[in-house]
N, CA and C atoms of all chains as a GROMACS GRO file, in nm:
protein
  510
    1UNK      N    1  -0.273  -0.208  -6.963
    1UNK     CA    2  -0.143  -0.188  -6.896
    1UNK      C    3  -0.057  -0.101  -6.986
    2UNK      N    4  -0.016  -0.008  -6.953
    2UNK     CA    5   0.015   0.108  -7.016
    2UNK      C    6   0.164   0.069  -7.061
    3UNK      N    7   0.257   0.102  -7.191
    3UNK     CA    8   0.368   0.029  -7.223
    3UNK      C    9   0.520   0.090  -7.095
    4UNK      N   10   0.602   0.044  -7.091
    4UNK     CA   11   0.691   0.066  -7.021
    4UNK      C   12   0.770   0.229  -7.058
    5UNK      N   13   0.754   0.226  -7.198
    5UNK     CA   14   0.825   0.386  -7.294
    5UNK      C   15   0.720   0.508  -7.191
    6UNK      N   16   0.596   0.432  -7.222
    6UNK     CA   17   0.497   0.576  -7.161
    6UNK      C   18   0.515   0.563  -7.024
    7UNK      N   19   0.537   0.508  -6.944
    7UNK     CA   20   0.546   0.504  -6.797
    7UNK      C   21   0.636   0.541  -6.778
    8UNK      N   22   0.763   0.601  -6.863
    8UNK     CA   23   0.907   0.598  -6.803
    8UNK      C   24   0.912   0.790  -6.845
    9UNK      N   25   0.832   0.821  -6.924
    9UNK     CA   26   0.806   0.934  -7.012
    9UNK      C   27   0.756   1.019  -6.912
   10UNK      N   28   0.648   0.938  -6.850
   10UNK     CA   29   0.537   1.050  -6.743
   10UNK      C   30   0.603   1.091  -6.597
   11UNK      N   31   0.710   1.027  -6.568
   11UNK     CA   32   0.798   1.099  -6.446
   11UNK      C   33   0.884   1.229  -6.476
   12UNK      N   34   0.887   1.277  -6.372
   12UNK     CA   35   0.959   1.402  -6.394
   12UNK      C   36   1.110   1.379  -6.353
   13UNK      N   37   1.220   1.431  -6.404
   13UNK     CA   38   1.351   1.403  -6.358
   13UNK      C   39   1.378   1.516  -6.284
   14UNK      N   40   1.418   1.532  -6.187
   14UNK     CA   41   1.459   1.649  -6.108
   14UNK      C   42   1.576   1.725  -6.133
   15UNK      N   43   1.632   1.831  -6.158
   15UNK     CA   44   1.727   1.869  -6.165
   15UNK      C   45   1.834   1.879  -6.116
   16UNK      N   46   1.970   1.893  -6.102
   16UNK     CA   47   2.066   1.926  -6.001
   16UNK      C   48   2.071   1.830  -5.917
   17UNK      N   49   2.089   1.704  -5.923
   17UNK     CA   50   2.099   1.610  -5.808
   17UNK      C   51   2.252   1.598  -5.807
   18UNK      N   52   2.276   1.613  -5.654
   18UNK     CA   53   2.439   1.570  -5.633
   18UNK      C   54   2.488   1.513  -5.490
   19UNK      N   55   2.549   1.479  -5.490
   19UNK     CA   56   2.616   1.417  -5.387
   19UNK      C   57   2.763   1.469  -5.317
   20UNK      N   58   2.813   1.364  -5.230
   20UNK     CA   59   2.933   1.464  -5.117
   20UNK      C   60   3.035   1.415  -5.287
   21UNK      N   61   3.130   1.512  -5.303
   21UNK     CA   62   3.228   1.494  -5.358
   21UNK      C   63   3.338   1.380  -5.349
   22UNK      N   64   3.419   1.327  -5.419
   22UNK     CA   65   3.542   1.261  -5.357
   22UNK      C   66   3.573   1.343  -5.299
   23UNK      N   67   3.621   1.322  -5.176
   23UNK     CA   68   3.724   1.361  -5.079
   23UNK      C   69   3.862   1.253  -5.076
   24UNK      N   70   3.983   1.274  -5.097
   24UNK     CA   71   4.100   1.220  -5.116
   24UNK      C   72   4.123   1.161  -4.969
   25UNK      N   73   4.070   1.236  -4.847
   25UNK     CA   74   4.132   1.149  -4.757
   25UNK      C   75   4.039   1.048  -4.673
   26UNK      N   76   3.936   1.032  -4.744
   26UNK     CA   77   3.878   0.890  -4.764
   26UNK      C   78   3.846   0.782  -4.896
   27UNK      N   79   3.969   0.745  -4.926
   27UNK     CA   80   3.938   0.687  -5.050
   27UNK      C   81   3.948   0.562  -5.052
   28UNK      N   82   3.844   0.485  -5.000
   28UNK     CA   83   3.830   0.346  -4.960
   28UNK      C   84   3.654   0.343  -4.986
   29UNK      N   85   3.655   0.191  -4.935
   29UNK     CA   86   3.480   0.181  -4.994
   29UNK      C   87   3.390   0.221  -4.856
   30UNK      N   88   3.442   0.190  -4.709
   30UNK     CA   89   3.441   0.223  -4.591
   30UNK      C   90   3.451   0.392  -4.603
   31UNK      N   91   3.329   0.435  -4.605
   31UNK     CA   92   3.273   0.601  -4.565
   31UNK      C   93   3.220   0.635  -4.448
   32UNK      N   94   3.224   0.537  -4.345
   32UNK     CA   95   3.198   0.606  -4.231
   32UNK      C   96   3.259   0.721  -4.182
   33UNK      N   97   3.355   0.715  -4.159
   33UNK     CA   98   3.487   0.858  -4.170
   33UNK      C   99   3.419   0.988  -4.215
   34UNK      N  100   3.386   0.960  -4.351
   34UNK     CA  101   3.351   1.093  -4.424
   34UNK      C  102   3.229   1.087  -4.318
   35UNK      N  103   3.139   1.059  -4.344
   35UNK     CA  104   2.994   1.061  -4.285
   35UNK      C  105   3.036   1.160  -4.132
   36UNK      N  106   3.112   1.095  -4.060
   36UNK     CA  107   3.168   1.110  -3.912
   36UNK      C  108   3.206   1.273  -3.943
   37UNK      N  109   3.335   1.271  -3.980
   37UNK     CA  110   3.408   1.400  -4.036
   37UNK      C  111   3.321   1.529  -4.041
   38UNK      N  112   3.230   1.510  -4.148
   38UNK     CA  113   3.117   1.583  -4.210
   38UNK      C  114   3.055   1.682  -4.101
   39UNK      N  115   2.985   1.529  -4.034
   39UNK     CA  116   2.883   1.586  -3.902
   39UNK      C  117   2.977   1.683  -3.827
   40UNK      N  118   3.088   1.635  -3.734
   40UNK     CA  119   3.178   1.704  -3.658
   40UNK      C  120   3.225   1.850  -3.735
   41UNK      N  121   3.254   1.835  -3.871
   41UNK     CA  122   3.324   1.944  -3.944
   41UNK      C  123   3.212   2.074  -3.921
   42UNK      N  124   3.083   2.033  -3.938
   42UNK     CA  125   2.990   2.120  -3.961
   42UNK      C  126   2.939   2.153  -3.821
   43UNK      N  127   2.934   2.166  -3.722
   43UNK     CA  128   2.909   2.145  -3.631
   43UNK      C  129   3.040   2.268  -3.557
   44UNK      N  130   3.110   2.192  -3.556
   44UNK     CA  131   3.253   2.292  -3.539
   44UNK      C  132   3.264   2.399  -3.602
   45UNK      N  133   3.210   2.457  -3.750
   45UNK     CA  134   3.220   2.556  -3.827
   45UNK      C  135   3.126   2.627  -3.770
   46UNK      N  136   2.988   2.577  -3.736
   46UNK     CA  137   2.896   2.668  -3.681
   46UNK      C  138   2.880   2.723  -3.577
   47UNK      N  139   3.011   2.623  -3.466
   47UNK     CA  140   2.995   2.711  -3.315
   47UNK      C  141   3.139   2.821  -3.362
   48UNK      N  142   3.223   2.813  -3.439
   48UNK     CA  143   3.347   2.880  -3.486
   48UNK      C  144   3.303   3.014  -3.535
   49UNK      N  145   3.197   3.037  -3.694
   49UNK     CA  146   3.210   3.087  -3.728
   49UNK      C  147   3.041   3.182  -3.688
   50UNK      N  148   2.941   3.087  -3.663
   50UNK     CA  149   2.816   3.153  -3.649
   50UNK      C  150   2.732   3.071  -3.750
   51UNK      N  151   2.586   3.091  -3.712
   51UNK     CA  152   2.499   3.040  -3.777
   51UNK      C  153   2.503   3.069  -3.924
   52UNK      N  154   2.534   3.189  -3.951
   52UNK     CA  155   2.489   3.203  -4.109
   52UNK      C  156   2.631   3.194  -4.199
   53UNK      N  157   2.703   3.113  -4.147
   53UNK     CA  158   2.828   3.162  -4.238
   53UNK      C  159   2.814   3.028  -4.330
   54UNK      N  160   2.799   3.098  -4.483
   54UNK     CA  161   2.728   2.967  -4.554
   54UNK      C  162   2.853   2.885  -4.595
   55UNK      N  163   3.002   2.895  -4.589
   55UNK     CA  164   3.072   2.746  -4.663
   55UNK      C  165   3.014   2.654  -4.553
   56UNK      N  166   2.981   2.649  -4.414
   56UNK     CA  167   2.951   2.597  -4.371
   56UNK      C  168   2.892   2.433  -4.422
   57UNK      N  169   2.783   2.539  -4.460
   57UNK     CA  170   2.649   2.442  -4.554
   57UNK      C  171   2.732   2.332  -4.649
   58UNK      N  172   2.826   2.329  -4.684
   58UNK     CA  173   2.901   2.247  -4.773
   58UNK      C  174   2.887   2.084  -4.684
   59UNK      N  175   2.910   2.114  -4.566
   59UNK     CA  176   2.951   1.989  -4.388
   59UNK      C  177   2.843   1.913  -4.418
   60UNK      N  178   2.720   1.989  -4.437
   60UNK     CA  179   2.574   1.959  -4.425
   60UNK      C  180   2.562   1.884  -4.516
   61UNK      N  181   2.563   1.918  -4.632
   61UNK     CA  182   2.512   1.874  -4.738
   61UNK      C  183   2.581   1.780  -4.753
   62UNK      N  184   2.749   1.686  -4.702
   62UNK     CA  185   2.803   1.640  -4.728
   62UNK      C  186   2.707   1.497  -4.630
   63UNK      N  187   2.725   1.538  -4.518
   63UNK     CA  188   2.620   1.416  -4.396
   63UNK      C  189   2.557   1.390  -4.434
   64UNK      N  190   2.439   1.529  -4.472
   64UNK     CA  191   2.312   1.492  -4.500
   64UNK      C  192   2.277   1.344  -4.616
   65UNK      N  193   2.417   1.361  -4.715
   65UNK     CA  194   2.435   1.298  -4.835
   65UNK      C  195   2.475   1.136  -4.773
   66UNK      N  196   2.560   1.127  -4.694
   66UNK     CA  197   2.644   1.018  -4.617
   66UNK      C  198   2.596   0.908  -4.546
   67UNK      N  199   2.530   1.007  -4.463
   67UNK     CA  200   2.529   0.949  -4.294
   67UNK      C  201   2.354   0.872  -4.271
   68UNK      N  202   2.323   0.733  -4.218
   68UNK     CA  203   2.222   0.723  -4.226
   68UNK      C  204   2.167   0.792  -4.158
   69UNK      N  205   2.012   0.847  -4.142
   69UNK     CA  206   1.965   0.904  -4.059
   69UNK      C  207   1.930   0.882  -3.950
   70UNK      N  208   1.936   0.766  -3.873
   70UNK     CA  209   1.955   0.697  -3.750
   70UNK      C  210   2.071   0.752  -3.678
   71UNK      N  211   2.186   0.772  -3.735
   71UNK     CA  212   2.331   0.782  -3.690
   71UNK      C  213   2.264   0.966  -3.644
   72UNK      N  214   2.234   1.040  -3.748
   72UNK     CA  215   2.254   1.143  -3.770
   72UNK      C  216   2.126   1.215  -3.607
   73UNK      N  217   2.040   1.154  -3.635
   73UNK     CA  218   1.919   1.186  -3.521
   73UNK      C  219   2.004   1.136  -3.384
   74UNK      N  220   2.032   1.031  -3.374
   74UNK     CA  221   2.134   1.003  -3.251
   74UNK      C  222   2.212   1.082  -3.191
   75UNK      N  223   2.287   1.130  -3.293
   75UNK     CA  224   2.416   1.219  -3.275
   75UNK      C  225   2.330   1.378  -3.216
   76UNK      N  226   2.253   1.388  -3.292
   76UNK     CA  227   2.167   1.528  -3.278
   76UNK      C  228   2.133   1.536  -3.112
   77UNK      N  229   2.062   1.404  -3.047
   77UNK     CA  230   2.015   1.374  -2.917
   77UNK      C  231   2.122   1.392  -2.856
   78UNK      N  232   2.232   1.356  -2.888
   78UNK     CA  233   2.375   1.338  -2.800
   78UNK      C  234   2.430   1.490  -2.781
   79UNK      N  235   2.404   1.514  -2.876
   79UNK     CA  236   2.463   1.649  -2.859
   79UNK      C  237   2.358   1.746  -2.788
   80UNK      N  238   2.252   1.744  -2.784
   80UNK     CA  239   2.139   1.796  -2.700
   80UNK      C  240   2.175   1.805  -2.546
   81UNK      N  241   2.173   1.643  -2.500
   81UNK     CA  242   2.218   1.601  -2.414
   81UNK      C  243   2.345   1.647  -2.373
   82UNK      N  244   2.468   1.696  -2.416
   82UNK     CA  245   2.576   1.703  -2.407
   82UNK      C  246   2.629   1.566  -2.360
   83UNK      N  247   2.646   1.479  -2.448
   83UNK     CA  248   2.723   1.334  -2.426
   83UNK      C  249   2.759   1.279  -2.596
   84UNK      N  250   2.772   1.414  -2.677
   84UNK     CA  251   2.831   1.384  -2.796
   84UNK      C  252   2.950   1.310  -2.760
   85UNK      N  253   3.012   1.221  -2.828
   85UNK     CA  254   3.162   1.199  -2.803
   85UNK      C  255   3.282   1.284  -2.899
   86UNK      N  256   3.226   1.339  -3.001
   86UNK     CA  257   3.304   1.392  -3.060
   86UNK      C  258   3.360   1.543  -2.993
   87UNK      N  259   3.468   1.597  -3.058
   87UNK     CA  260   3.504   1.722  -2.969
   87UNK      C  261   3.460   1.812  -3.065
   88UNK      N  262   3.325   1.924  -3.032
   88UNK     CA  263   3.270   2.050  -3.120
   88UNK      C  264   3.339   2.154  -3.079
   89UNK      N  265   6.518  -3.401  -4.080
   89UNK     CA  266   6.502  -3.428  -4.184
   89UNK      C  267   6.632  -3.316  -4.306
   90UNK      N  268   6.622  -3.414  -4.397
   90UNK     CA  269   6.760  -3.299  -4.509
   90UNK      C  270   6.680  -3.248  -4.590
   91UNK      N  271   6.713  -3.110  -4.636
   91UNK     CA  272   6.686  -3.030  -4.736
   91UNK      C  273   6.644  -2.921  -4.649
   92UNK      N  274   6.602  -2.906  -4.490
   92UNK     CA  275   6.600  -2.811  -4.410
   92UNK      C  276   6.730  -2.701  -4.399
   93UNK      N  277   6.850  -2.725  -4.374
   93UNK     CA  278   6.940  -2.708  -4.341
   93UNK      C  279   7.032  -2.604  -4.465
   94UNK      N  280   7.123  -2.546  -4.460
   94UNK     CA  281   7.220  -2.490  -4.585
   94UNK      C  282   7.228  -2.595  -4.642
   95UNK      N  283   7.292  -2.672  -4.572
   95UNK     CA  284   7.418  -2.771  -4.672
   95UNK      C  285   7.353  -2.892  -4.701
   96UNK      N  286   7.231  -2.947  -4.660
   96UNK     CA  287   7.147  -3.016  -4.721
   96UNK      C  288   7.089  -2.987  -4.840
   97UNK      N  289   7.070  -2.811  -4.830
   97UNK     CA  290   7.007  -2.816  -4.916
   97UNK      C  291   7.002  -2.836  -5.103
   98UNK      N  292   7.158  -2.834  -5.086
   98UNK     CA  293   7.285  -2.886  -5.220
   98UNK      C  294   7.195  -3.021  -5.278
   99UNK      N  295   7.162  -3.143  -5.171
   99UNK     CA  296   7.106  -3.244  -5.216
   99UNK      C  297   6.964  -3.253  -5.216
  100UNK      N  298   6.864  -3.142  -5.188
  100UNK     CA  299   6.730  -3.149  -5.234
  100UNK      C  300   6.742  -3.010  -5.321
  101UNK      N  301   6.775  -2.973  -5.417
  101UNK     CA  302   6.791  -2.838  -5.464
  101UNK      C  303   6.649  -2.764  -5.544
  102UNK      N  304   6.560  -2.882  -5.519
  102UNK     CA  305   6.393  -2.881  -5.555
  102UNK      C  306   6.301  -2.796  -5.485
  103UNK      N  307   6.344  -2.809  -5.333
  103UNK     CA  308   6.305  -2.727  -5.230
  103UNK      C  309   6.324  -2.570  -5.287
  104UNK      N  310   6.472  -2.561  -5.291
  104UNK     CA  311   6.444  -2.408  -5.329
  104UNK      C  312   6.333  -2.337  -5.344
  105UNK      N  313   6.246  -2.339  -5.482
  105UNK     CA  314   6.137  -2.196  -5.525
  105UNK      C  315   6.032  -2.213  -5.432
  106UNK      N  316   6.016  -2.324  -5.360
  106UNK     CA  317   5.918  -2.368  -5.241
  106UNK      C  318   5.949  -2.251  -5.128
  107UNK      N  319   6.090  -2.262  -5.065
  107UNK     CA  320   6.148  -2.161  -4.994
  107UNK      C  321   6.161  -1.979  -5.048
  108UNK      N  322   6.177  -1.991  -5.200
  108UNK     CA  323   6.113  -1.833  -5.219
  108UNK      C  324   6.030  -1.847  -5.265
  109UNK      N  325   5.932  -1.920  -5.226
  109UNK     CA  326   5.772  -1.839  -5.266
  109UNK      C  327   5.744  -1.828  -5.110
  110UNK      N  328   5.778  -1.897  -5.020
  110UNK     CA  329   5.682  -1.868  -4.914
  110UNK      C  330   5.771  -1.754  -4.870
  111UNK      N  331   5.906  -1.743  -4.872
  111UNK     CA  332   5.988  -1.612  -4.821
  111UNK      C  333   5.928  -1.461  -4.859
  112UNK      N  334   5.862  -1.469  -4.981
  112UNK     CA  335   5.848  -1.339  -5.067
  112UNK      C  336   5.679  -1.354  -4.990
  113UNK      N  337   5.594  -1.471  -5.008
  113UNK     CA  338   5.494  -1.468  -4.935
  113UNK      C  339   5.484  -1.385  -4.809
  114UNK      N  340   5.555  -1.469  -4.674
  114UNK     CA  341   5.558  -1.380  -4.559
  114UNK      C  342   5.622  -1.248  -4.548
  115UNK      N  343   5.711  -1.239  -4.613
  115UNK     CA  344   5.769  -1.058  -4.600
  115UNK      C  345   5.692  -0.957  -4.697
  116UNK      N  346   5.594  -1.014  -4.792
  116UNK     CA  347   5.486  -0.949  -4.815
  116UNK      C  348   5.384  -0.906  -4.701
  117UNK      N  349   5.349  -1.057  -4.646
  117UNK     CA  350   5.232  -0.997  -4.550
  117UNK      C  351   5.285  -0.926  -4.480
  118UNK      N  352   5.427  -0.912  -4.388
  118UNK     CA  353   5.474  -0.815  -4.312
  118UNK      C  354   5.487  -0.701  -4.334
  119UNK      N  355   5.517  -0.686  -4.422
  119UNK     CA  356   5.576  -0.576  -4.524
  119UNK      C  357   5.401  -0.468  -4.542
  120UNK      N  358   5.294  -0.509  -4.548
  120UNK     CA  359   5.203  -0.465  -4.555
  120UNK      C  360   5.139  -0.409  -4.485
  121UNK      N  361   5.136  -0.531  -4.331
  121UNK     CA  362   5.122  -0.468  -4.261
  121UNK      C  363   5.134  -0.375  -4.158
  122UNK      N  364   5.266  -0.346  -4.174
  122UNK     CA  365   5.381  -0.241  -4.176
  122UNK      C  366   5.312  -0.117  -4.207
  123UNK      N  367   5.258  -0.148  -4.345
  123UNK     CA  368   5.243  -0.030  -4.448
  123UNK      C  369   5.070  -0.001  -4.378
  124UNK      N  370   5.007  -0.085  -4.294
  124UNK     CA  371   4.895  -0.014  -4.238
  124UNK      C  372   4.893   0.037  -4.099
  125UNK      N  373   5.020  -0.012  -4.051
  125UNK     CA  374   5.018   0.029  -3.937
  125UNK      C  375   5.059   0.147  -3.966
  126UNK      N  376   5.196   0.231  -4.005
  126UNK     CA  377   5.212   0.349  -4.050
  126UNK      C  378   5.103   0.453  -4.169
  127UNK      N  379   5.088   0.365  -4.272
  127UNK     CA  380   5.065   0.452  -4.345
  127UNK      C  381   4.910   0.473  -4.400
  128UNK      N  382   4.863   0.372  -4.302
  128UNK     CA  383   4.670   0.386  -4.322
  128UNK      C  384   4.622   0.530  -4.285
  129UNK      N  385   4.554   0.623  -4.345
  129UNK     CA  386   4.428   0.712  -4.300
  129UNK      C  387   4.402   0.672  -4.193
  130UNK      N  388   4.365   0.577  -4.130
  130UNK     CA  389   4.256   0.570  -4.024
  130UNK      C  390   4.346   0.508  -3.892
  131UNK      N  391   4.511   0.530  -3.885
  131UNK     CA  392   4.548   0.482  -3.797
  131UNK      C  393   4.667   0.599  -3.724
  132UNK      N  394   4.632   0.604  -3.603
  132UNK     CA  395   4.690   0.699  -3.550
  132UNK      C  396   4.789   0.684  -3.402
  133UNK      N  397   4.916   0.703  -3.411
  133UNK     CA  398   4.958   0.628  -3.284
  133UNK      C  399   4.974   0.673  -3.200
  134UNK      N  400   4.927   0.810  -3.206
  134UNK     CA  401   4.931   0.867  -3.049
  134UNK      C  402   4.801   0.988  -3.057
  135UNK      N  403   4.704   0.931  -3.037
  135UNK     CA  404   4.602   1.026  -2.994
  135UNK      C  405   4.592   1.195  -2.972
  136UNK      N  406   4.690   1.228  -2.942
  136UNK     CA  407   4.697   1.359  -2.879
  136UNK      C  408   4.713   1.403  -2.932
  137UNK      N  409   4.834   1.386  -3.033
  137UNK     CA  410   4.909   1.488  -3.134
  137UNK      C  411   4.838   1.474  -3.247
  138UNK      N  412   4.795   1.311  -3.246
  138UNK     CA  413   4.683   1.297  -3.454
  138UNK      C  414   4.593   1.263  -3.410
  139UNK      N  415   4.515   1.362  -3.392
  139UNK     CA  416   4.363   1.350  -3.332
  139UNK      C  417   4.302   1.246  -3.460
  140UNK      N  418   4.315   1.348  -3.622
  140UNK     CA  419   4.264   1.294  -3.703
  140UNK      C  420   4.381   1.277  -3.811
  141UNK      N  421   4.402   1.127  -3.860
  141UNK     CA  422   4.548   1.086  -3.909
  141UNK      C  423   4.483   1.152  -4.030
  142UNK      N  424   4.346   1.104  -4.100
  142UNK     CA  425   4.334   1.110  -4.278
  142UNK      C  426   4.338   1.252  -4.312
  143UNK      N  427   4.390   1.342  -4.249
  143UNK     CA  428   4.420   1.507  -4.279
  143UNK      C  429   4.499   1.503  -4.374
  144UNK      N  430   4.591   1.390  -4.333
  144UNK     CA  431   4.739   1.417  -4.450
  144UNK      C  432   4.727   1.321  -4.570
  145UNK      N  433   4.594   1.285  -4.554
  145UNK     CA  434   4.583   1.257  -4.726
  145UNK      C  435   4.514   1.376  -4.810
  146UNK      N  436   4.528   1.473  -4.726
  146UNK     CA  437   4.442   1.546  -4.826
  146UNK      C  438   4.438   1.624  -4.967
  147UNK      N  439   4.536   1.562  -5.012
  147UNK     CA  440   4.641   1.637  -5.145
  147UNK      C  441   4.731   1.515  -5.201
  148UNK      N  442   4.740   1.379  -5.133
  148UNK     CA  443   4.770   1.240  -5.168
  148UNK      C  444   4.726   1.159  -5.231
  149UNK      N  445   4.757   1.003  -5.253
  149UNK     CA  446   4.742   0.934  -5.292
  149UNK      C  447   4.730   0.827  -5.222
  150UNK      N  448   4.694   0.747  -5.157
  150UNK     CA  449   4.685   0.675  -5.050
  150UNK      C  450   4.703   0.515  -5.127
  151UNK      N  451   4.603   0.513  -5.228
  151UNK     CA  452   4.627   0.352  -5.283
  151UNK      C  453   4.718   0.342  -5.398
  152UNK      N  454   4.764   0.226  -5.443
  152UNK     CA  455   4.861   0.185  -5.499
  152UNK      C  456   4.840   0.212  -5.651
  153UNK      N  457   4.729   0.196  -5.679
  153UNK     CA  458   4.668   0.199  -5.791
  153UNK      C  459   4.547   0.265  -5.844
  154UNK      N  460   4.538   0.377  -5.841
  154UNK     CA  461   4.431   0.438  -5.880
  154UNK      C  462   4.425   0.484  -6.029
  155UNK      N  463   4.369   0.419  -6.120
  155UNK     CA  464   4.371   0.543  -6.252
  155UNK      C  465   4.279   0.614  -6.280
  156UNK      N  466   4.168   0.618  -6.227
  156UNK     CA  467   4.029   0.674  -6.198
  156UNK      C  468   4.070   0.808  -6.222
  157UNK      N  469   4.154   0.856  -6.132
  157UNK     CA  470   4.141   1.041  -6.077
  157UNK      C  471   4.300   1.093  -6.126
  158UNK      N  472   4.349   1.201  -6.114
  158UNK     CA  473   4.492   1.249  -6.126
  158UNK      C  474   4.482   1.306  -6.004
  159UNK      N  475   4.629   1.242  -5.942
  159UNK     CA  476   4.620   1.283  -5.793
  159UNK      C  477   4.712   1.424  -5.781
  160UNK      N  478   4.820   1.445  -5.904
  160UNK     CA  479   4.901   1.567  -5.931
  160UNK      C  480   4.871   1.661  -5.865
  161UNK      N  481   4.710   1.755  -5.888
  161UNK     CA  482   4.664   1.850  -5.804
  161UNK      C  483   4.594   1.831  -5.732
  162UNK      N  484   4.578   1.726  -5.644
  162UNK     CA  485   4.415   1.651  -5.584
  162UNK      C  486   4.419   1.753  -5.481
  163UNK      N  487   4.263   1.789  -5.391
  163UNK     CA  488   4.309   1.889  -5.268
  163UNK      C  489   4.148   1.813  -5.197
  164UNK      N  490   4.176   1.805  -5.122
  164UNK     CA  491   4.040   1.780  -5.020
  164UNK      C  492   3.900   1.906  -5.113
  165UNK      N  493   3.781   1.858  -5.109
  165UNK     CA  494   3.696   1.924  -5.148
  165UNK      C  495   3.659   2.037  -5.021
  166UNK      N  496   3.633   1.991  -4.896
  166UNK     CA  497   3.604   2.046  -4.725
  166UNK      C  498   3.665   2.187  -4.741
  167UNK      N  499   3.577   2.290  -4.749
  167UNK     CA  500   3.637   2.413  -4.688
  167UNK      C  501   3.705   2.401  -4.583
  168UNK      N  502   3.810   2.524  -4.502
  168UNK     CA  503   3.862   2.519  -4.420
  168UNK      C  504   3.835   2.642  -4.387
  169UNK      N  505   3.783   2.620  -4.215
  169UNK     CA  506   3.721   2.709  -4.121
  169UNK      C  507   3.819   2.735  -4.048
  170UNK      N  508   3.924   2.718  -4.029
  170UNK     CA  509   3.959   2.766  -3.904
  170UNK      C  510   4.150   2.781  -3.947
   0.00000   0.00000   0.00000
């Protein structure tokens, strides 16, 4: 059984890992909001500004970070469907 | 019963801090929730006009006590599209 030092040695750490930022106007332990926000924000930027306009990607990366992926696939169907509730 | 009353209360004068603790008690809880009905992020009293209330924290301070962060220059991280 190989010691715990060498087992902890042989993983690789990945670089650059990050997450959604504080955002000030959710500053409670309750992040659904942000999660919510995120999706809608990004979503809205992309029918606003166009597919490639990259601050965009900031929305994304913020959900992607947030939101479980249940919520997030749901929302995706809903909006397929056109029975999102949010306003894009 | 006496010690309810003003002028009773001359002859139970024990009662008193009983009467301000629960006074400062309940106009706390009121007083609070005051402060969530107006001044919560997530509460909005007329739909139409504040679609989304937590906009106007975005450069605020919302809790009472934070020493974590300096809120002086705080600004929402969220680009703005539009």
């Amino acid at each position: 059984m190989p010691s715990l030092a060498v087992m902890a040695s042989k993983k690789e750490v990945p670089q650059e890992l990050s997450t959604a930022p504080f955002d000030p106007r959710f500053p409670n332990q309750n992040q659904t909001r942000y999660c919510w926000q995120s999706y809608v924000d990004y979503h809205r930027c992309r029918k606003l500004k166009g597919e490639d306009y990259a601050p965009c990607d900031y929305f994304r990366k913020c959900y992607e970070s947030l939101c479980p992926f249940a919520w997030v696939e749901k929302w995706d169907t809903q909006r397929e469907e056109n029975r999102f509730p949010g306003k894009i | 019963m006496k010690g309810f009353s003003l002028a009773s209360m001359k002859s139970h004068p024990s009662l008193i801090p009983l009467y301000v603790c629960v006074a400062l008690g309940c106009s706390g809880a009121v007083l609070y929730t005051i402060r969530l009905a107006v001044r919560s992020p997530e509460v909005s009293w007329n739909k139409k006009s504040n679609p989304e209330p937590w906009n106007e924290y975005a450069n605020k301070q919302h809790k009472f006590y934070s020493p974590v962060r300096d809120y002086s220059n705080i600004e929402s991280p969220a680009p703005k599209y539009d």
